[in-house]
C-alpha positions in Angstrom: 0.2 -5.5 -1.2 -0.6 -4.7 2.0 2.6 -3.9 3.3 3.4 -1.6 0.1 0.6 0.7 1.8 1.9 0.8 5.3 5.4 1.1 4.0 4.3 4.5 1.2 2.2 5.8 4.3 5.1 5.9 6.2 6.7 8.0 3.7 3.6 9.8 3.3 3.5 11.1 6.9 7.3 11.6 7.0 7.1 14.0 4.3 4.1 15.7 6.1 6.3 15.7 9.3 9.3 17.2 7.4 7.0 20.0 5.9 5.4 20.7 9.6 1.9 20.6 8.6 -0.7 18.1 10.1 -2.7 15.3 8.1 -5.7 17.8 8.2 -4.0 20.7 6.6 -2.5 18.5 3.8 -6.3 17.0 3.2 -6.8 20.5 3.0 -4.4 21.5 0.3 -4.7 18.1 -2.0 -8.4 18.5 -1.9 -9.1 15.1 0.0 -11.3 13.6 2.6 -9.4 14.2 6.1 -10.4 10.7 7.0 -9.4 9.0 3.7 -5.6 10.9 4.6 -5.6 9.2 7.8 -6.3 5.8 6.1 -3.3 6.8 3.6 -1.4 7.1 6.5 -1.9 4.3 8.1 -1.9 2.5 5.0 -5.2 1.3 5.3 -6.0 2.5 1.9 -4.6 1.7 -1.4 -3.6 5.2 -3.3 -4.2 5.8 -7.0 -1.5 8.1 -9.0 -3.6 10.9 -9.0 -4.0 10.8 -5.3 -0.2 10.5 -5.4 0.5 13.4 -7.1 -1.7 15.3 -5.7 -0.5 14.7 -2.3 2.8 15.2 -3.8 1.7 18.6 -5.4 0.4 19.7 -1.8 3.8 18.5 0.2 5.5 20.0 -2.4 7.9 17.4 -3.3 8.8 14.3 -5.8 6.2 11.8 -6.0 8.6 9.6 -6.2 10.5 10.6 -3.0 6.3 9.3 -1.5 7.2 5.7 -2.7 9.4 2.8 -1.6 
């Protein structure tokens, strides 16, 4: 399971470098902790579909486009 959450944070911060914003900004804009988006990223955290979708909703793209 592990590397399921390194492998959909790497998508996760591709999508944020895509979109030019920073980690902090997309916190921001999904409404979550700035250090729990650093754990997404480094996939040190397990995400839940909402957390998905939201982060989705604030890159604006596919959730599914997030996931491996």
């Amino acid at each position: 399971m592990k590397n399921l959450a390194i492998k959909v944070g790497k998508e996760i911060r591709k999508a944020i470098k895509a979109k030019g914003f920073s980690q902090e900004r997309l916190a921001l804009n999904a409404k979550i902790d700035r250090s729990y988006m650093g754990r997404i990223g480094r996939g040190e955290a397990n995400l839940t579909l909402d957390t998905l979708y939201q982060l989705a909703a604030a890159i604006e793209c596919d959730p599914k486009s997030l996931l491996v």
